[in-house]
MARZALUM-81755 format. One line per 8 residues: number of its first residue (from 1); for each residue x, y, z of N, C-alpha, C, O. Coordinates in Angstrom, 2 decimals. Example, Ala and Ser with C-alpha at 12.3 -4.5 7.8 and 13.67 -1.06 7.14 Angstrom:
2
1	13.19:-5.69:7.80:12.30:-4.50:7.80:13.20:-3.30:7.80:14.24:-3.32:8.46; 12.85:-2.25:7.08:13.67:-1.06:7.14:12.90:0.03:7.87:13.41:1.14:8.04
END
This chain:
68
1	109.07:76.40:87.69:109.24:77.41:88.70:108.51:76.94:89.96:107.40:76.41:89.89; 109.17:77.17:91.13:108.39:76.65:91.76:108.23:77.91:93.02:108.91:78.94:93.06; 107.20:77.53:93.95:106.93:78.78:94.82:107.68:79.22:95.68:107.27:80.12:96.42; 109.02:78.68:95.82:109.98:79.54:96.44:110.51:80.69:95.48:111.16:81.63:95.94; 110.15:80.57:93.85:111.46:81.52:93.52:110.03:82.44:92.61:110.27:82.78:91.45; 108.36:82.85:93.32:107.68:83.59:92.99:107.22:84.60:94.52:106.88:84.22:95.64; 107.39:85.98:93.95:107.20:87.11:95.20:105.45:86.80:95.59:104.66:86.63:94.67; 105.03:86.77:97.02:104.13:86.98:97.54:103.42:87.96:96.72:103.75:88.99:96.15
9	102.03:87.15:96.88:100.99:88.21:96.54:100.52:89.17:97.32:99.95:88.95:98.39; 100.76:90.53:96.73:100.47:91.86:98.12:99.00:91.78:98.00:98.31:91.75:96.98; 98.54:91.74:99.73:97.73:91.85:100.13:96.95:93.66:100.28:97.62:94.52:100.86; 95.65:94.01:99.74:95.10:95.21:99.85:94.46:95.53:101.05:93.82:94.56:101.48; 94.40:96.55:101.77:93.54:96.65:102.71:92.36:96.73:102.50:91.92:97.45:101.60; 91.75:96.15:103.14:89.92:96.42:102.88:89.64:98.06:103.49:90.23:98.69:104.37; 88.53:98.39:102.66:88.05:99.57:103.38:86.91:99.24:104.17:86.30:98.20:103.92; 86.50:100.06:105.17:85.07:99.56:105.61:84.35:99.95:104.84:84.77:100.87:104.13
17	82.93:99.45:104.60:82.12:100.40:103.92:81.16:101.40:104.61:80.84:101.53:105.79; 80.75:102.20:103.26:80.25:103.49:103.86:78.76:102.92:104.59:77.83:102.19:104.25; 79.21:103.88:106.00:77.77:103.55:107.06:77.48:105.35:107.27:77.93:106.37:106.75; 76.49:105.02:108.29:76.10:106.26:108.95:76.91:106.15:110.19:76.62:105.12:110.79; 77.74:106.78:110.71:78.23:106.89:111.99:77.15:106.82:113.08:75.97:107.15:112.95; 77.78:106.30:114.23:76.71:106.67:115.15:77.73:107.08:116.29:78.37:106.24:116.92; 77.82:108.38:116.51:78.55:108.82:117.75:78.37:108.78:119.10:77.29:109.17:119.54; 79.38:108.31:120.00:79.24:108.03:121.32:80.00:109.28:121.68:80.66:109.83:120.81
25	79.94:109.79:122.97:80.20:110.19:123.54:81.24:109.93:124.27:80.90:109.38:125.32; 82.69:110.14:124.14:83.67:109.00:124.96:84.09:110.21:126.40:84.11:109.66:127.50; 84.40:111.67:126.41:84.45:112.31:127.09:84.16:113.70:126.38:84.20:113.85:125.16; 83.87:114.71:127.31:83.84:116.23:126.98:84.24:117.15:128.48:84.41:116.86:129.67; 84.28:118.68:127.45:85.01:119.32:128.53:84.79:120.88:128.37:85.23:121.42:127.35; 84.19:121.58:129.26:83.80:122.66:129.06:85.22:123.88:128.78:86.40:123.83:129.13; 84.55:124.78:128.12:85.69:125.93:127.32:84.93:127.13:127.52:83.79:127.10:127.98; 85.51:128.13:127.20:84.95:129.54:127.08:84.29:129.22:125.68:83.20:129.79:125.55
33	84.63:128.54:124.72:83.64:128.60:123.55:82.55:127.32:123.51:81.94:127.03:122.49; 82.42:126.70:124.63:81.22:125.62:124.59:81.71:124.24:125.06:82.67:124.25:125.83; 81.17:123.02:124.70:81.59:121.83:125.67:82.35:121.43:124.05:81.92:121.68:122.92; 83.17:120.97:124.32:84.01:119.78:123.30:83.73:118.52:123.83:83.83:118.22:125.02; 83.20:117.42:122.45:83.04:116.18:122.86:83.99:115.66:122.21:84.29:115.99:121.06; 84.69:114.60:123.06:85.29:113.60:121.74:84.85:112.32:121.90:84.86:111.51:122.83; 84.43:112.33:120.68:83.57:111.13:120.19:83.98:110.40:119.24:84.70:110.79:118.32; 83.44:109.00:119.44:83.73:107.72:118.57:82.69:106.92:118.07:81.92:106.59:118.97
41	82.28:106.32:116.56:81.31:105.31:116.06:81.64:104.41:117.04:82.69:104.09:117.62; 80.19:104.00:117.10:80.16:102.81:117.83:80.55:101.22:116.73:80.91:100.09:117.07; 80.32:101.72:115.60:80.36:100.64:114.34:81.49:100.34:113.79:81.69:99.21:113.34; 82.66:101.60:113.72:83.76:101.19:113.21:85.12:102.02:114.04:86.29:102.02:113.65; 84.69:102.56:115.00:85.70:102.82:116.19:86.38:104.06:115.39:87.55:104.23:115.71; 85.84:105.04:114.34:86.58:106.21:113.97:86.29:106.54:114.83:85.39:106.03:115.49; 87.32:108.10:115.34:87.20:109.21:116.32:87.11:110.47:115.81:87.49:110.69:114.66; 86.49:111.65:116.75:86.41:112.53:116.13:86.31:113.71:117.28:86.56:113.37:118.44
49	85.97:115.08:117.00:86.19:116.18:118.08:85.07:117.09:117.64:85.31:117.66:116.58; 83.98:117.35:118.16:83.18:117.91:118.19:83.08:119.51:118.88:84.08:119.65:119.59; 82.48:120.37:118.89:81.96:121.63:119.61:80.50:121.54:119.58:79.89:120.85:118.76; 79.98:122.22:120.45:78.43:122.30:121.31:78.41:123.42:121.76:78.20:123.56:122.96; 78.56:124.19:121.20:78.39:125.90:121.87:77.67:126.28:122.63:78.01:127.21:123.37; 75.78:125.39:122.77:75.26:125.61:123.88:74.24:124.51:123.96:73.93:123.78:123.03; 73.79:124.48:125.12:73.50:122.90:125.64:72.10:122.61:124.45:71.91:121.52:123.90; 71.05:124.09:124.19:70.21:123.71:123.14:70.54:123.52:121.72:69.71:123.42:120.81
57	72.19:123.47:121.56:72.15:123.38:120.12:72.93:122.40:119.68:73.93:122.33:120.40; 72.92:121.55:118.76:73.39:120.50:118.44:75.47:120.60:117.90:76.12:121.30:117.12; 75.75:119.66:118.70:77.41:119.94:117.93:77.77:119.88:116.52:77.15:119.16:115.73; 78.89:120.71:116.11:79.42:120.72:115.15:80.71:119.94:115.31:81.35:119.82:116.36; 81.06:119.32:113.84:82.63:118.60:114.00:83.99:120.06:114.12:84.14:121.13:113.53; 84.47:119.57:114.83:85.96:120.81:114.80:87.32:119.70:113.83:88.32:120.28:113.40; 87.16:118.21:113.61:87.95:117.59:113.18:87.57:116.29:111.95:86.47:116.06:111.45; 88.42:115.84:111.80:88.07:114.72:110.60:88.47:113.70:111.55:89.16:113.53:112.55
65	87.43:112.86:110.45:87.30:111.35:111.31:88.67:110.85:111.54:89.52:111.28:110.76; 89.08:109.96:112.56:90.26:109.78:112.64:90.37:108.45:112.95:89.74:108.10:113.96; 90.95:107.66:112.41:91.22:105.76:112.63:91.79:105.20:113.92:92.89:105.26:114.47; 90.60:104.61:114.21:91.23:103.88:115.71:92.62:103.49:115.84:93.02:102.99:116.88
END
């Protein structure tokens, strides 16, 4: 047999592995319910959508990570 008449070996995607995100700040935008950030790891370029209801309190996610 030779390697014309055997199917390619399927290739798997790698996953990244698990890190700690570190969120940037890519833009935000004020609302009647607080600033929305949307933000991205600086490590593996997921995105994501944040709320900040007020400038002393830390954001919450409004979305799931999302693949560059």
């Amino acid at each position: 047999m030779t390697s014309l008449q055997t199917l390619p070996t399927p290739r798997i995607p790698s996953t990244p592995a698990p890190h700690e995100h570190a969120w940037l700040v890519e833009s935000r935008h004020r609302t009647s319910d607080g600033t929305v950030l949307y933000v991205r790891c600086a490590d593996c370029a997921m995105r994501r959508v944040d709320l900040q209801p007020h400038t002393q309190m830390p954001p919450t996610a409004l979305s799931r990570h999302l693949s560059a």
